[in-house]
N, C-alpha and C positions, 0 to 999 in steps of 0.2 A: 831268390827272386822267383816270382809264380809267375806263371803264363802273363795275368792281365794286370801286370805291375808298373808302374808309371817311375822312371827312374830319373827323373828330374821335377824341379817347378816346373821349368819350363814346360816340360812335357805335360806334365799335370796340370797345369793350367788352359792349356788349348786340347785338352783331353785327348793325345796324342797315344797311338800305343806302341810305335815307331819314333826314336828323336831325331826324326828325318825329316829337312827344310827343304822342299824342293825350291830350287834358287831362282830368283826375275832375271828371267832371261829377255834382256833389250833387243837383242838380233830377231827377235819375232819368232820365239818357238813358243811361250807361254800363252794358251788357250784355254779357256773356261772348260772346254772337255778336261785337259790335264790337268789342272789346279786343282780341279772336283775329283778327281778321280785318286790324287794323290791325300787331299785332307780325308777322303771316303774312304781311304785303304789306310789310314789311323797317322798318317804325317801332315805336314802342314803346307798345304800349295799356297804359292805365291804368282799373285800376276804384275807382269810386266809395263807398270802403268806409264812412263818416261815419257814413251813416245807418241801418248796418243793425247789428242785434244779432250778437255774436260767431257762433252757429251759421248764419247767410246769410253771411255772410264767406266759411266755411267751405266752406259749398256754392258760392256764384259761385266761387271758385277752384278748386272740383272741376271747374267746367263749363270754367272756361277750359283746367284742363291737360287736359282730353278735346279739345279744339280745336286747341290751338297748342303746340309741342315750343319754343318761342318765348321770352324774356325778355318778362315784363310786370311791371307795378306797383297797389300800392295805396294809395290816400292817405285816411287819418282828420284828426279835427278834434284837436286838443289841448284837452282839455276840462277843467275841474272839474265834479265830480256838482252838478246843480242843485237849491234848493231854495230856492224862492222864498213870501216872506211871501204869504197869504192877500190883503192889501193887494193886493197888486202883484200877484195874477193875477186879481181883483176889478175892477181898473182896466182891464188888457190888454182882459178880454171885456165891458166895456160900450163899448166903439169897434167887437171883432170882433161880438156879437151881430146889430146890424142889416144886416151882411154875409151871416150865416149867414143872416136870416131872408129875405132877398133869395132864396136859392137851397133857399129851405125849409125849413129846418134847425132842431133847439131850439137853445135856448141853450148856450154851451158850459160843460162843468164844467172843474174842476184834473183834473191828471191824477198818475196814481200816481207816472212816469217822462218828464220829459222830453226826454231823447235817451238814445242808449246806451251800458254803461259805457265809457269810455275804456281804460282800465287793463286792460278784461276783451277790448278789442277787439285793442289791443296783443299782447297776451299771445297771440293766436287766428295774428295777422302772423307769432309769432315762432316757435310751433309749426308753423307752416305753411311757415315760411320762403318767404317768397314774395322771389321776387329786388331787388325795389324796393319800397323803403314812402318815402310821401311826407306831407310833416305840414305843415297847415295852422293856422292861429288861434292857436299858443302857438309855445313852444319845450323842448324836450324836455332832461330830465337826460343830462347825459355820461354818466353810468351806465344810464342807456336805448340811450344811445347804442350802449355800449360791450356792451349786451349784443346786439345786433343785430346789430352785426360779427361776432361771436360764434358765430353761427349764420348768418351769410352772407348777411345782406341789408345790401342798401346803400340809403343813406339821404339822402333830400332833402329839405333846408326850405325852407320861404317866406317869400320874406322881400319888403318895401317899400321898404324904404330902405337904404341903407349899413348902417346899427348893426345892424340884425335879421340882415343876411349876416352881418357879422361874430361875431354871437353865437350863429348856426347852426354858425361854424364853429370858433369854440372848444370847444365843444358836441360836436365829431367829426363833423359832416353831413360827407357827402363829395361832395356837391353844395348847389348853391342854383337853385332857382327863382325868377328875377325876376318878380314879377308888377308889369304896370305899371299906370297909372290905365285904359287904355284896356280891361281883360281883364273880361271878364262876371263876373255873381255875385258870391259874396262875397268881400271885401279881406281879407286874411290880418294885417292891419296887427298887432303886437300890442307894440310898443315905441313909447308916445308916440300922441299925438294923430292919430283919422286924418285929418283935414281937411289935416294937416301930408304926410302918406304918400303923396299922388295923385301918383305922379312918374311920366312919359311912360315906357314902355317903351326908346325910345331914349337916355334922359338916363341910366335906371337903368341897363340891363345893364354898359356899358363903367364905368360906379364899383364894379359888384360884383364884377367880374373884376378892376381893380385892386385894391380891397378887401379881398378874400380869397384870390387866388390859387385858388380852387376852378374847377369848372366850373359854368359858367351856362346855365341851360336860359331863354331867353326868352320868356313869355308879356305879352299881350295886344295887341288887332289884328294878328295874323298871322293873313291867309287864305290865300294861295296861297304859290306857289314863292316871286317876287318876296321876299315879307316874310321867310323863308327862310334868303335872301342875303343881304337888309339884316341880320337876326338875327348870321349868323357876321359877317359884317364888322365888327359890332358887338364881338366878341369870345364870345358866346354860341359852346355846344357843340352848343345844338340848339332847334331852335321849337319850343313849346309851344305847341298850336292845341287852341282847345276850340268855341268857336262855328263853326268850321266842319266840327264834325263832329256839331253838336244838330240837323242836319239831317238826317243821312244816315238810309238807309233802315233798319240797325239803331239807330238812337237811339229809345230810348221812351218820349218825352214825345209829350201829347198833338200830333192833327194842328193843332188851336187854334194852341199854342204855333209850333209851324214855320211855319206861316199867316207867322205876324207876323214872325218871323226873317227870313223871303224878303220880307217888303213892307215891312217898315222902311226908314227913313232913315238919315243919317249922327246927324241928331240927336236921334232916337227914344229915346234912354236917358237915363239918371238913376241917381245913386246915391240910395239910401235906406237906413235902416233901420227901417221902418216894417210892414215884412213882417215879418220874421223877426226884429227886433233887433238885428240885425247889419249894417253898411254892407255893402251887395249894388250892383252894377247889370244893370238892368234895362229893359223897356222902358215904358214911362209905361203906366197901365191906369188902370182905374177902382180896382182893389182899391189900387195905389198910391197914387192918388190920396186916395180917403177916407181911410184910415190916416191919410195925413200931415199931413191935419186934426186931427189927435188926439195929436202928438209925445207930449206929457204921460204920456198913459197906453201908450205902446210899454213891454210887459217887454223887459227883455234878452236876449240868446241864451244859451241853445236855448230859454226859456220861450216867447217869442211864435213863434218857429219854431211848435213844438211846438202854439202854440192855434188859429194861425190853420192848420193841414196838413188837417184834416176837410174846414176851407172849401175849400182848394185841390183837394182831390182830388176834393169832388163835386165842381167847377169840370172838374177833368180830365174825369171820366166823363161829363159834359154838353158836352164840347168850347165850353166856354162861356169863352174867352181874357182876359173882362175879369176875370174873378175869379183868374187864375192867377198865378204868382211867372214873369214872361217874362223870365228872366236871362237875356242875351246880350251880346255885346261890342262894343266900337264899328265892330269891319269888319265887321260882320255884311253890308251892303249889297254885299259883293264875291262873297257867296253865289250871285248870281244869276246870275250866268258860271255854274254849274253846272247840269247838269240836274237838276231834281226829284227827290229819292229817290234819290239817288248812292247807291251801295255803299260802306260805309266803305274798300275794298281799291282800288275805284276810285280813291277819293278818294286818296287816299296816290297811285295809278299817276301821276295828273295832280299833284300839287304835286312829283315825282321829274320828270315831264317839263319843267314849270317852271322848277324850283332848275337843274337842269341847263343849261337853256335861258339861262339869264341870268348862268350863271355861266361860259358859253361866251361868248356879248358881251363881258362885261366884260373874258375874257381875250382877246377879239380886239382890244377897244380898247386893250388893255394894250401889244400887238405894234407 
């Protein structure tokens, strides 16, 4: 292998020199500085489109092509419009109430909208043609598909298990993201039970590359090079790393949340959907905690997202960590080999030193 060797399609095709996916991070670390900085230092940033209304779309993508002449991506939730009985968002805020009133707060109302249009965010991707669109929580019509291609973006699902690959790619994906039990935030599960979907990053990748014949982007616990190497050997085209870059110095969650990212454990997370509705993992807090006294009255997603976000974000502006949504993934503890406040550009220099690094061993054991 030479220095400026491309060791996937995949790679090769977004002209990568690193097969490092920096991950959409929906907690709001993902920023046109980072994304730029990561496709600019030879991997493939990804922006966090989910939770913004079609016209932010529009502008974080003005910001990134003023950054980077570079291949990036964006990834939305697959949504239906929400509209949840009076009932059921009744129930959500007498659990959230005595949270809010913890950090001062009234009591929360319904709200007009809670999250943004799908349809109308789509539609923002297509006119924009952004090089990579990536889809989370559902699965998308062939004829979304079809009209994507269409207009030159290439497209990626997520999938848990064998069936959800396989029916991203009937579907026309022309990749699949394995996301495995060990990956931060929310589980993409959306075929079947997700108690049934927790499958190890290593079990998954190699049945989704047999599966489907696609290419597989590996997510969850890859921190460094090391995990990388284990990724391709796996049959993966490329690692998908997101917790190791909810640190770096352009990610914009608060300093609260990084706090706890760098001084966690191996066993510091939990999945829930007690937050948001949605199976996420996270790292135990107090906001997790109560919630999950209260399963009962959890709305589903995006309702409870949506009721309990007020609470979160004073929580942010008060750098006050027990009340925040600490999604992070299970290698988060391999963070601390880094120094403080990495550069996302850095961060990419070092897992290129790594991958390399290990993958020179391996072939001298080979010899």
């Amino acid at each position: 292998m030479t220095e400026g060797s491309f060791v996937t399609p995949f790679a090769q095709r977004f002209e990568m020199r690193v097969p490092v996916v920096q991950a959409p991070m929906a907690g709001g670390a993902t920023t046109p500085d980072m994304v730029a900085a990561v496709s600019n230092a030879g991997g493939l940033g990804f922006l966090a489109g989910a939770a913004l209304p079609p016209e932010k779309i529009a502008s974080e993508v003005a910001a990134i092509r003023a950054l980077t002449d570079r291949p990036f991506g964006v990834n939305l939730f697959v949504l239906e419009p929400a509209a949840p009985d009076d009932a059921t968002v009744r129930r959500a805020l007498e659990a959230i109430d005595p949270l809010r009133a913890d950090l001062g707060l009234p009591p929360g109302q319904p709200l007009a909208r809670y999250a943004p249009d799908f349809r109308a965010q789509l539609e923002m991707l297509i006119e924009l043609r952004v090089p990579v669109a990536s889809f989370t929580f559902g699965l998308l019509p062939a004829d979304d598909v079809a009209r994507m291609h269409a207009n030159g973006l290439y497209v990626i699902g997520t999938a848990t298990h064998v069936a959800e690959g396989v029916a991203w790619r009937d579907a026309g994906a022309d990749a699949i993201a394995a996301q495995g039990a060990e990956a931060g935030a929310h589980r993409g599960t959306f075929i079947g039970a997700f108690e049934e979907a927790l499958i190890g990053t290593m079990a998954l990748v190699p049945q989704l590359v047999d599966a489907t014949g696609l290419p597989v982007l590996a997510a969850g616990g890859i921190m460094d090079g090391r995990g990388v190497v284990a990724a391709l050997a796996l049959g993966a085209q490329a690692a998908v790393m997101g917790t190791a870059f909810l640190t770096c110095r352009e990610s914009a969650i608060p300093q609260a949340w990084k706090t706890r990212v760098r001084t966690m454990s191996d066993t510091s997370t939990s999945v829930t959907r007690a937050i948001t509705g949605r199976h996420a993992r996270g790292i135990r807090n107090p906001l997790m905690g109560r919630l999950s006294e209260t399963m009962d009255k959890i709305a589903p997603y995006p309702v409870q997202n949506a009721l309990t976000q007020e609470l979160r974000q004073s929580a942010s502006r008060a750098q006050n960590g027990d009340y925040l949504s600490l999604w992070s993934g299970q290698g988060a503890p391999l963070g601390r080999a880094r120094r403080e406040g990495i550069g996302a550009a850095e961060l990419v220099a070092q897992i290129e030193q790594e991958w390399r690094a290990a993958t020179a061993r391996i072939a001298a054991l080979e010899r």
